[in-house]
Structure formats: C-alpha cells, structure tokens
DRENMAR-598560 format. One record per residue (C-alpha): x, z, y; residue in one letter. Coordinates in nm, 4 decimals. Layout:
% residues N
<torpa c1="X" c3="Z" c2="Y" aa="A"/>
...
% end
This chain:
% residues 248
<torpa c1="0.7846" c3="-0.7736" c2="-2.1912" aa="X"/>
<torpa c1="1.0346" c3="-0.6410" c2="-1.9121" aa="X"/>
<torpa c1="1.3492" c3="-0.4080" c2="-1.9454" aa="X"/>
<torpa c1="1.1272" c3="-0.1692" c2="-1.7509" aa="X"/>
<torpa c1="0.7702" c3="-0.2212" c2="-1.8141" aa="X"/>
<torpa c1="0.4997" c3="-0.3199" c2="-2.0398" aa="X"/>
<torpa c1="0.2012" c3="-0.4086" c2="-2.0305" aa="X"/>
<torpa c1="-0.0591" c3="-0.2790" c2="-2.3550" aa="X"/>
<torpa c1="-0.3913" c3="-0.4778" c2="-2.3404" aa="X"/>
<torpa c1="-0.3458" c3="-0.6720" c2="-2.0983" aa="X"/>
<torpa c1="-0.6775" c3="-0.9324" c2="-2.1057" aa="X"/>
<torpa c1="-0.8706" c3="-0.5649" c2="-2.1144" aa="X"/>
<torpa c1="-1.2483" c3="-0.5885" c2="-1.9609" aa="X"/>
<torpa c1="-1.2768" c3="-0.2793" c2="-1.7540" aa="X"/>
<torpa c1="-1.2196" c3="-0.1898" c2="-1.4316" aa="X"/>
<torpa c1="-0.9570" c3="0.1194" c2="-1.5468" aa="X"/>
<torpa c1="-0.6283" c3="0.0941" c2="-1.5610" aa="X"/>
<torpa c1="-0.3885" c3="0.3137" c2="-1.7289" aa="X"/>
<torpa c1="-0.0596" c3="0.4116" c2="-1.6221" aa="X"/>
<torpa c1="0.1732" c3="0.6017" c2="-1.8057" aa="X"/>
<torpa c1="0.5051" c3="0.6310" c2="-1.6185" aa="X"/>
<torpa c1="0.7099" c3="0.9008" c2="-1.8948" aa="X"/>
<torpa c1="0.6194" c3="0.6754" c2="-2.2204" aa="X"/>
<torpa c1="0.9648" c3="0.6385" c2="-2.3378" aa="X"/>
<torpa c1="1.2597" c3="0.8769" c2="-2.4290" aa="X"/>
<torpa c1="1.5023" c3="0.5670" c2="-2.4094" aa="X"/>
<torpa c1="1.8317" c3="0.5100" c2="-2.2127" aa="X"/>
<torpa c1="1.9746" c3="0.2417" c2="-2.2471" aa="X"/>
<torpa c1="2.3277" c3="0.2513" c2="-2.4040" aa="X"/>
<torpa c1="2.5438" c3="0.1699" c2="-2.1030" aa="X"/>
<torpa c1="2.4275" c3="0.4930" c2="-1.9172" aa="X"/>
<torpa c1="2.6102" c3="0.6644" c2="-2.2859" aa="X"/>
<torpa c1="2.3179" c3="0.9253" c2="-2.3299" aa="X"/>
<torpa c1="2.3319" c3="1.0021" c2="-1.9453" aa="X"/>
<torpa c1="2.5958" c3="1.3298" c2="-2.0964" aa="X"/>
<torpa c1="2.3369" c3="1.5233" c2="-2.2332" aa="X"/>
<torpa c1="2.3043" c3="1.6148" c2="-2.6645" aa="X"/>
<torpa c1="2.0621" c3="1.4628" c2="-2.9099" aa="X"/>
<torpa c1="1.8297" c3="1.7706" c2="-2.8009" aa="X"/>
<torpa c1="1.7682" c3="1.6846" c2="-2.4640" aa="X"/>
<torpa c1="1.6997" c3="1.3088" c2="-2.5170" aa="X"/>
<torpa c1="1.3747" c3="1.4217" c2="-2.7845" aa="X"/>
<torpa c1="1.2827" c3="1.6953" c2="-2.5148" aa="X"/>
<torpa c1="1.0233" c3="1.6712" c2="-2.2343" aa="X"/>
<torpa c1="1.2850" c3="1.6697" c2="-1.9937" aa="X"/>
<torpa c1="1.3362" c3="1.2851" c2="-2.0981" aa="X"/>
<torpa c1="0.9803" c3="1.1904" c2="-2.1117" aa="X"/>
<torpa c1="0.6303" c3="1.2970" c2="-2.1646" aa="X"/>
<torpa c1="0.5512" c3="1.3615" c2="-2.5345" aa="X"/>
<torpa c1="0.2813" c3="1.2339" c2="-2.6604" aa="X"/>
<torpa c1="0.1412" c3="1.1021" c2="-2.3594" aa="X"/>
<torpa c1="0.1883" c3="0.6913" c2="-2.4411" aa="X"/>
<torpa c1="-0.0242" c3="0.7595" c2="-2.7493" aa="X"/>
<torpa c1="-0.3343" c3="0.9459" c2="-2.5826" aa="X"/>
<torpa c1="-0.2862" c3="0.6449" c2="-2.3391" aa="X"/>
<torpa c1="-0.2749" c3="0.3733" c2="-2.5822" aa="X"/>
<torpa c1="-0.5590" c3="0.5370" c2="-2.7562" aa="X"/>
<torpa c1="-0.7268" c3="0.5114" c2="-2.4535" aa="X"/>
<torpa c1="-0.7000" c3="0.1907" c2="-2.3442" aa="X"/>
<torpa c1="-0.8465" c3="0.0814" c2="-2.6900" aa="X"/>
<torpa c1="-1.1033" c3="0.3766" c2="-2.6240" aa="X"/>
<torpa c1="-1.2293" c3="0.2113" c2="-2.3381" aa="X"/>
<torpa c1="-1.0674" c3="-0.1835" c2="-2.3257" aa="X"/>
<torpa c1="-0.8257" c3="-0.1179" c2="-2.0457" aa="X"/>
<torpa c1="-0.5475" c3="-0.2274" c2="-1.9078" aa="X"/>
<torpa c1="-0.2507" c3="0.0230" c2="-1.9881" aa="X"/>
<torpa c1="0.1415" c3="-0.0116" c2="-1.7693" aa="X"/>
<torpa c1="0.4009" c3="0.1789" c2="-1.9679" aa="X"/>
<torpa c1="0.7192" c3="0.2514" c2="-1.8314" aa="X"/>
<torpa c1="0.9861" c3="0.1506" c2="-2.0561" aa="X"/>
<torpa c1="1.3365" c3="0.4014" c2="-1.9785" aa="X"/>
<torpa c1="1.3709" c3="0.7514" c2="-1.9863" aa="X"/>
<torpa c1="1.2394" c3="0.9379" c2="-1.6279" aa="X"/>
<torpa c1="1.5962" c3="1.0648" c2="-1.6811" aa="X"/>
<torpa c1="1.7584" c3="0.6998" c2="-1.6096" aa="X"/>
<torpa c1="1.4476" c3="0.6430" c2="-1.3247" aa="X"/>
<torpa c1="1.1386" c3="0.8164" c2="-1.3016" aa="X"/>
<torpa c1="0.8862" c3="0.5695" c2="-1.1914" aa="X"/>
<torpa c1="0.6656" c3="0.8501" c2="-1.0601" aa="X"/>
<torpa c1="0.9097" c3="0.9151" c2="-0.8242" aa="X"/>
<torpa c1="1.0476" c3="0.6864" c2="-0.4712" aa="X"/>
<torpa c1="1.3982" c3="0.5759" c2="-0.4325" aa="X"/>
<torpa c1="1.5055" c3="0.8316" c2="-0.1798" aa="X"/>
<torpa c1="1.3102" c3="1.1094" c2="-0.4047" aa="X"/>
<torpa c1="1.6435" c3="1.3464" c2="-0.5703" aa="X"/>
<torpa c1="1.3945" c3="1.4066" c2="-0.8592" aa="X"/>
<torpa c1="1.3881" c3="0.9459" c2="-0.8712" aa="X"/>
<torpa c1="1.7836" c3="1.0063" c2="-1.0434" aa="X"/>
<torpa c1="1.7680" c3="1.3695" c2="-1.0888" aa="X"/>
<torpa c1="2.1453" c3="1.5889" c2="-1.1820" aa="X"/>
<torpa c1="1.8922" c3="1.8645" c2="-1.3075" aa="X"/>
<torpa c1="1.6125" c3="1.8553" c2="-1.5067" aa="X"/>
<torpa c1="1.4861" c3="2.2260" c2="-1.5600" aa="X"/>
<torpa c1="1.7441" c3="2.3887" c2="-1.7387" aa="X"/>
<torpa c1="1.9450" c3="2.0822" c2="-1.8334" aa="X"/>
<torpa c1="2.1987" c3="1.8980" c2="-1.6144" aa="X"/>
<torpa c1="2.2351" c3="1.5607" c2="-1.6176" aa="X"/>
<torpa c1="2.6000" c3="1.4807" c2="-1.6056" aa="X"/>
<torpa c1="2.5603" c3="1.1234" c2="-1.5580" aa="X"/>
<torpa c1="2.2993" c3="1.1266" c2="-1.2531" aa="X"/>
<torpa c1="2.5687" c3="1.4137" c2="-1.1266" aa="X"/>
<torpa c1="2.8118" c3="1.1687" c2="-0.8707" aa="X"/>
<torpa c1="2.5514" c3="0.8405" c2="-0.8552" aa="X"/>
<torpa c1="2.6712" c3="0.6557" c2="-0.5397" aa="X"/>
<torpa c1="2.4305" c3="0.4794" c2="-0.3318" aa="X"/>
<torpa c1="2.5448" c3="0.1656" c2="-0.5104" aa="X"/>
<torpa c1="2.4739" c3="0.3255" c2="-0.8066" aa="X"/>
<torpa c1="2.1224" c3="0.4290" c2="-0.7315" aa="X"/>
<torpa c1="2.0323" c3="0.1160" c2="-0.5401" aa="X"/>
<torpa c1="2.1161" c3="-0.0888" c2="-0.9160" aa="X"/>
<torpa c1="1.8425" c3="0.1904" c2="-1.0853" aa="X"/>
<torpa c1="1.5989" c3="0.1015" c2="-0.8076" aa="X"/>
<torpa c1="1.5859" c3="-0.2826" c2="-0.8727" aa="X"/>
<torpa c1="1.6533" c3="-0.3251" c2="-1.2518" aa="X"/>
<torpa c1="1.3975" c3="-0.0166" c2="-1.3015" aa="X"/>
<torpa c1="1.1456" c3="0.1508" c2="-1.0178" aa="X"/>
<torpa c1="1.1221" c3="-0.2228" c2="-0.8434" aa="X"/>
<torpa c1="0.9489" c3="-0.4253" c2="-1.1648" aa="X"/>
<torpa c1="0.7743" c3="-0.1174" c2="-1.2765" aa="X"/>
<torpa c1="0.6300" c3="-0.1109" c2="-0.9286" aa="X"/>
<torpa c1="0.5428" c3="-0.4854" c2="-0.8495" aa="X"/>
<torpa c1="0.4297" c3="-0.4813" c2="-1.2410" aa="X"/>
<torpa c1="0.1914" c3="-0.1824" c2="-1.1740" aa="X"/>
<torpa c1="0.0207" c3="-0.3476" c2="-0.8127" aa="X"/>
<torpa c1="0.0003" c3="-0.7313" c2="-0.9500" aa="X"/>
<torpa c1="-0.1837" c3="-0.5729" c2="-1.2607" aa="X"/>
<torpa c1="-0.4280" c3="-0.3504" c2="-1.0183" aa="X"/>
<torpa c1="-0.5141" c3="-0.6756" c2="-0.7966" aa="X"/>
<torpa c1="-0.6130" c3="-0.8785" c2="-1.1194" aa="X"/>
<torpa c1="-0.8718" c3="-0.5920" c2="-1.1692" aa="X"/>
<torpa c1="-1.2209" c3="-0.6225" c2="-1.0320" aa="X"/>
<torpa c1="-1.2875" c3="-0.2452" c2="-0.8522" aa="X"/>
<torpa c1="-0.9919" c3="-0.0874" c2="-0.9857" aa="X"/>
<torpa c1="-0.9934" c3="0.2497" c2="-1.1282" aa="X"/>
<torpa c1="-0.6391" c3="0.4501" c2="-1.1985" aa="X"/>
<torpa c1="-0.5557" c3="0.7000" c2="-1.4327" aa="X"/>
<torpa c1="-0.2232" c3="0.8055" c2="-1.5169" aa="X"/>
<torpa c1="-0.1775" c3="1.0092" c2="-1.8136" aa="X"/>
<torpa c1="0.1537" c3="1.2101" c2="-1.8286" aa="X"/>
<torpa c1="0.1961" c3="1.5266" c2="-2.0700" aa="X"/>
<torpa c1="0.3754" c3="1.8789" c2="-2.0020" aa="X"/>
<torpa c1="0.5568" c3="2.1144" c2="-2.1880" aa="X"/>
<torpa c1="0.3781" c3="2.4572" c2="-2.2816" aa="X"/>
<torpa c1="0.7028" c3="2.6398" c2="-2.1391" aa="X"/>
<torpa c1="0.8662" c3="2.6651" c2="-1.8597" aa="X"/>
<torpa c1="1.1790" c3="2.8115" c2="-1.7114" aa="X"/>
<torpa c1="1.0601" c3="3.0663" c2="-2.0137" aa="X"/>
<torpa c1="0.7374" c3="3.1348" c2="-1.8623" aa="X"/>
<torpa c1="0.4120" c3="2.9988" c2="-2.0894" aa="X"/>
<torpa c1="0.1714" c3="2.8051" c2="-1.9266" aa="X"/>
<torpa c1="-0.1718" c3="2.8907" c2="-1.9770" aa="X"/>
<torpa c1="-0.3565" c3="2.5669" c2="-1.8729" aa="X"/>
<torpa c1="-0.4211" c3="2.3074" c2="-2.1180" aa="X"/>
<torpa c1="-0.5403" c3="2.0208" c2="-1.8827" aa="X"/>
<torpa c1="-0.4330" c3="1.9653" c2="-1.5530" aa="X"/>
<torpa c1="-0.6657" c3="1.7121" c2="-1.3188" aa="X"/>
<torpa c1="-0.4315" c3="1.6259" c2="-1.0347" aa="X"/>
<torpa c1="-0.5119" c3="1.4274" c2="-0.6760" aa="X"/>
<torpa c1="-0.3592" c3="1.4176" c2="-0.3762" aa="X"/>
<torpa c1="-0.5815" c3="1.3831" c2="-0.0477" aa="X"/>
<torpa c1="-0.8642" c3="1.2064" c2="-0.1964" aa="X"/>
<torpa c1="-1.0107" c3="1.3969" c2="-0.4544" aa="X"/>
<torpa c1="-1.3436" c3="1.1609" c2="-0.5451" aa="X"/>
<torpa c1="-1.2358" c3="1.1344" c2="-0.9036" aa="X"/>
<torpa c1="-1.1024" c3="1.4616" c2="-0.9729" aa="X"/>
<torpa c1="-1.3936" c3="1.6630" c2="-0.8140" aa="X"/>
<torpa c1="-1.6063" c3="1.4386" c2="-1.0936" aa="X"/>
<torpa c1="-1.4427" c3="1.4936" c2="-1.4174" aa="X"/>
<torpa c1="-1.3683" c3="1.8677" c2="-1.3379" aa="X"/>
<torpa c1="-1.7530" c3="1.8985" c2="-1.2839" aa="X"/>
<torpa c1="-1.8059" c3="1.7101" c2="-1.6448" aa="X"/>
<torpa c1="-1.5354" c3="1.9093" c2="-1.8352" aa="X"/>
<torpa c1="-1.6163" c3="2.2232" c2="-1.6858" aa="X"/>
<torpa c1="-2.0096" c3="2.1128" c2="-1.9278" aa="X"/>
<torpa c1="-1.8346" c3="1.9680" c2="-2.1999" aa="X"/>
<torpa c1="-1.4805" c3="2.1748" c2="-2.3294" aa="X"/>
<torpa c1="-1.3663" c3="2.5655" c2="-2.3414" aa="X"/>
<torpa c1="-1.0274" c3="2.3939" c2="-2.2821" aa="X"/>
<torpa c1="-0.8660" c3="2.5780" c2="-1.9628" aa="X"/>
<torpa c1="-0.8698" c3="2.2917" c2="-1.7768" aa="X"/>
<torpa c1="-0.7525" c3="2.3315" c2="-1.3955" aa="X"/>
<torpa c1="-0.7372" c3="2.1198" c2="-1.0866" aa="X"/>
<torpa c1="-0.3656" c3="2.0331" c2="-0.9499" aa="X"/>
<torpa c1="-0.2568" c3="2.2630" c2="-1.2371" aa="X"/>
<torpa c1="0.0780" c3="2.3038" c2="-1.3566" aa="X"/>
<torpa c1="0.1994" c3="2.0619" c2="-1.0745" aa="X"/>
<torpa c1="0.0195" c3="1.9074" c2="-0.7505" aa="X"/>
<torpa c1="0.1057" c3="1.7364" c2="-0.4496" aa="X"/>
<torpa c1="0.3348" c3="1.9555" c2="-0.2957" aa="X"/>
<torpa c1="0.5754" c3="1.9321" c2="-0.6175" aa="X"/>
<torpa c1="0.5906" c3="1.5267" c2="-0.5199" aa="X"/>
<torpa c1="0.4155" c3="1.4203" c2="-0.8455" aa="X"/>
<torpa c1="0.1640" c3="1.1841" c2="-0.6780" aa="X"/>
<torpa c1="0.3759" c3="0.9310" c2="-0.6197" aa="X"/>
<torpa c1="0.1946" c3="0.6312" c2="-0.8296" aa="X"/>
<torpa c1="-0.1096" c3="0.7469" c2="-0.6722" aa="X"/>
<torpa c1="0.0308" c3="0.7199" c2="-0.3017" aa="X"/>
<torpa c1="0.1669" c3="0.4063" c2="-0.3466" aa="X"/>
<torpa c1="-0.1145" c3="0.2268" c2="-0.5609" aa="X"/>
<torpa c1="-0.4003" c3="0.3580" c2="-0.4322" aa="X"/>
<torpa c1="-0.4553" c3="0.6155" c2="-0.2032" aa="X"/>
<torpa c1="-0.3567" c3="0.3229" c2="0.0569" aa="X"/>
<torpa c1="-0.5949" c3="0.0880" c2="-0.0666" aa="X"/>
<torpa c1="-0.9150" c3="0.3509" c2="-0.1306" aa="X"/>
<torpa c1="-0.9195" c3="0.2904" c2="-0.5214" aa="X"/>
<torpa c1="-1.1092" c3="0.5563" c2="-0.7425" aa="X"/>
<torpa c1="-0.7566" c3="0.7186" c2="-0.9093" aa="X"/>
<torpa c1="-0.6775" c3="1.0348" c2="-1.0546" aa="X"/>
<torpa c1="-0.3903" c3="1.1785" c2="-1.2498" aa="X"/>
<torpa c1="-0.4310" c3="1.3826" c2="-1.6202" aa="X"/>
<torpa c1="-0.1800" c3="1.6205" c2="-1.7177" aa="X"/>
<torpa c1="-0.2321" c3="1.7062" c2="-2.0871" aa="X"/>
<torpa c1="-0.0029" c3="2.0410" c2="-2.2263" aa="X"/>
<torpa c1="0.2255" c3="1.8255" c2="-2.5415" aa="X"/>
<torpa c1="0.1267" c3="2.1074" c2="-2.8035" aa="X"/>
<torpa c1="-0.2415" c3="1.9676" c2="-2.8270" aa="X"/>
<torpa c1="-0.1284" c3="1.6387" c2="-2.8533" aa="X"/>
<torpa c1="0.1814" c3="1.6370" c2="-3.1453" aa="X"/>
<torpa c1="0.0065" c3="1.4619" c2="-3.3890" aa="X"/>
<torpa c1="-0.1933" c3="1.1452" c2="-3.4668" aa="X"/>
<torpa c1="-0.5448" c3="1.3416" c2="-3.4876" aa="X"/>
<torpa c1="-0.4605" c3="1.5363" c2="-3.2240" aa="X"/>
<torpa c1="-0.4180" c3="1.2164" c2="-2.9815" aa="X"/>
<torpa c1="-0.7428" c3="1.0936" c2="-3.0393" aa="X"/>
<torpa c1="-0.9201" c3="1.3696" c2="-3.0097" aa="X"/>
<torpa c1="-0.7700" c3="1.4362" c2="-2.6762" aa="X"/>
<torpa c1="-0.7916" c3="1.1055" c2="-2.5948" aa="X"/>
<torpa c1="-1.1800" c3="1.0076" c2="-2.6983" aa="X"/>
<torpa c1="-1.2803" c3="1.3263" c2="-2.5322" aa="X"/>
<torpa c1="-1.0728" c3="1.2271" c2="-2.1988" aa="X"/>
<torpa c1="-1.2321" c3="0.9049" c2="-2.2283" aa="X"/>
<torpa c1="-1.5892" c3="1.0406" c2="-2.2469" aa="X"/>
<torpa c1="-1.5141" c3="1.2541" c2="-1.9208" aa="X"/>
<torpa c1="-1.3983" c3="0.9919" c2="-1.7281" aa="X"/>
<torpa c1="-1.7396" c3="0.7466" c2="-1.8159" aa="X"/>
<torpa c1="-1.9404" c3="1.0307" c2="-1.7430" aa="X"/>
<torpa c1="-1.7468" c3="1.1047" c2="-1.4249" aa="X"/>
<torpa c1="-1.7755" c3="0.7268" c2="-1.3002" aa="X"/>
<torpa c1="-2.1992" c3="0.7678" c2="-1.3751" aa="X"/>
<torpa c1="-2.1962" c3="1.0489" c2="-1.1973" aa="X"/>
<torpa c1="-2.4123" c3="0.9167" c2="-0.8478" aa="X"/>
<torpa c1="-2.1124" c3="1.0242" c2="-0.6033" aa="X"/>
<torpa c1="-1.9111" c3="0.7662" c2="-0.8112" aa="X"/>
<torpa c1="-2.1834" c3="0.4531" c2="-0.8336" aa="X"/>
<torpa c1="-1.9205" c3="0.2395" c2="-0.6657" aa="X"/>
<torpa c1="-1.6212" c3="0.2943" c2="-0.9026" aa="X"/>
<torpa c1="-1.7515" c3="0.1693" c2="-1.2174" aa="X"/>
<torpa c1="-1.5541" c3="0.0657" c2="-1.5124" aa="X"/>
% end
C-alpha cells in the first residue's frame, strides 16, 4: 500500500473498476491540520462521506477492482490536474484553507509527486491489467450548499461521451423514485471530470461518474442499499444492446 493510494480487491474478475478519489479525511501531520478546526477535517469539504464504503461495497457487489485515494482532497484532490486552483485549493466552500493559502510552486510541485503522480500511474497501470475496462468513480455530496438544499439525490455525471450515462439513467429512471439527474449537482463545466479525461475518455473506455447526496448513505444499511442497487443499474446498463461491447 502507497502513501497515496490503495488498491481494494485487487485480483477482482470483472472488467469494472472503481475509483474513489475523496475516500479519506486524512492529512498527514506535517501539513498540521492544513489551519482549519476539528470541524472541517470530519466535513465534506475534506472528503466525500460515505462514498469509500458504497465503493467498497461495490467492488465486493460485483468482484472489482476498487483505487482509493489515500489523503484528504484538501492536501491534493486527485480529481483534479496540477495546474487546477481547486488541485491545492485556499477555499473550500465556506472554509479557507490557511495552509494551501501562500503554496509556492515548490510547494505544489512536492503535492504533485508524493500525491496526484502515484495516485495517477496507480489508477492507469490498474486499468491496463483489465480486460475491456469499465470506470466508475463513486464520490458523495453534501445535501447543502452555500445554504441552499439540494434536491437531487443521485447525480450521473459524463463529460463528452455519454455511452454509459445515457444507459443507467434509462435503467434508474424503471427502477427508483430517487431524483436522480444527469450532470447534477456538478458537471463538466465545474472541472469535476478530471479522472475521466485522463483515464478514459482518451482511450474510448465505457466510464461514468456517480454522485450519491451523503445523507442516504450515513450508515452501514444505508451503504448497501445504495450500493447493491447502484450495482444492479450498472449490470443492467452494460446488457443494455447499445452497451454489448462494454461488458463486465
């Protein structure tokens, strides 16, 4: 296991894999809580609640591959490119971030290569070992926002290809009374499909990204529920005959 990655099932048998880039809360003790309270290291700001879990249920759900990021997005989100602000970011909704506030380019460069840089080469060596890869990366969101609720419950996000995402909207829209929205409460333009730009919209993989809202998913029962009925979307969505060639 690396500072800045793991890898959860690793000798898996499908074709999925699972990312999950916001799985951890931590920073490391050097960075000395990055100057923010106790408060904003549990909070969403820091990482996605509840989102490793529904992963990790889901890559026993359906014997995948999952790649975990192992830092708080706060320290480097790996959903995000080096010269991204939001990579390092000094504000995070309504919390600064004194100590991503006066990074140098020294500074930043050191994040890149002890954190983005394995996560990155971590994620792509574990897609190649995969026979007609698959992605799906499973990230979580708060149910307010600059004070404003958010009304959808699951977001299915893609960037320009949208193979994936046009299937499992079709099969959830049969199979939940969830509000469940395309590119919903973040898409493209907000820089969010990074992983999916990098990984696989360059090589033509089958990918899309979930965004699940944290309240459905703050306890054990809740996270496999969410994640056994995610599961069961995307299967149907791969048998659907506009996916025949993107198997699991």
């Amino acid at each position: 296991m690396q500072e800045a990655v793991e890898v959860i099932n690793a000798g898996a048998n499908a074709s999925v894999v699972l990312v999950c880039e916001h799985a951890s809360r931590d920073i490391p003790a050097h960075f000395d809580g990055l100057g923010i309270d106790a408060a904003a290291r549990e909070s969403h700001v820091a990482w996605d609640p509840g989102a490793l879990s529904v992963a990790r249920e889901m890559s026993d759900e359906l014997d995948a591959v999952l790649v975990a990021g192992r830092v708080s997005r706060l320290v480097y989100d790996c959903n995000r490119p080096p010269e991204a602000p939001g990579a390092m970011p000094a504000q995070s909704e309504i919390f600064a971030i004194p100590g991503n506030a006066t990074l140098d380019e020294a500074a930043r460069a050191e994040r890149v290569a002890r954190y983005y840089e394995p996560f990155r080469a971590t994620l792509a060596a574990t897609i190649k070992r995969v026979d007609a890869p698959v992605i799906v990366t499973v990230h979580s969101f708060t149910p307010i926002y600059h004070g404003k609720p958010r009304a959808v419950e699951i977001g299915i996000l893609h960037d320009s290809d949208t193979r994936l995402a046009d299937a499992m909207l079709a099969v959830a829209a049969d199979h939940t009374d969830l509000n469940v929205e395309r590119n919903e409460p973040y898409g493209p333009q907000d820089g969010v499909t990074h992983t999916l730009k990098e990984h696989c919209l360059v090589h033509g993989h089958p990918h899309v990204m979930l965004e699940i809202r944290n309240d459905l998913i703050t306890t054990e029962a809740g996270q496999q529920q969410m994640a056994a009925m995610i599961s069961n979307w995307l299967r149907a969505a791969l048998a659907r005959p506009e996916m025949k060639d993107a198997k699991p």
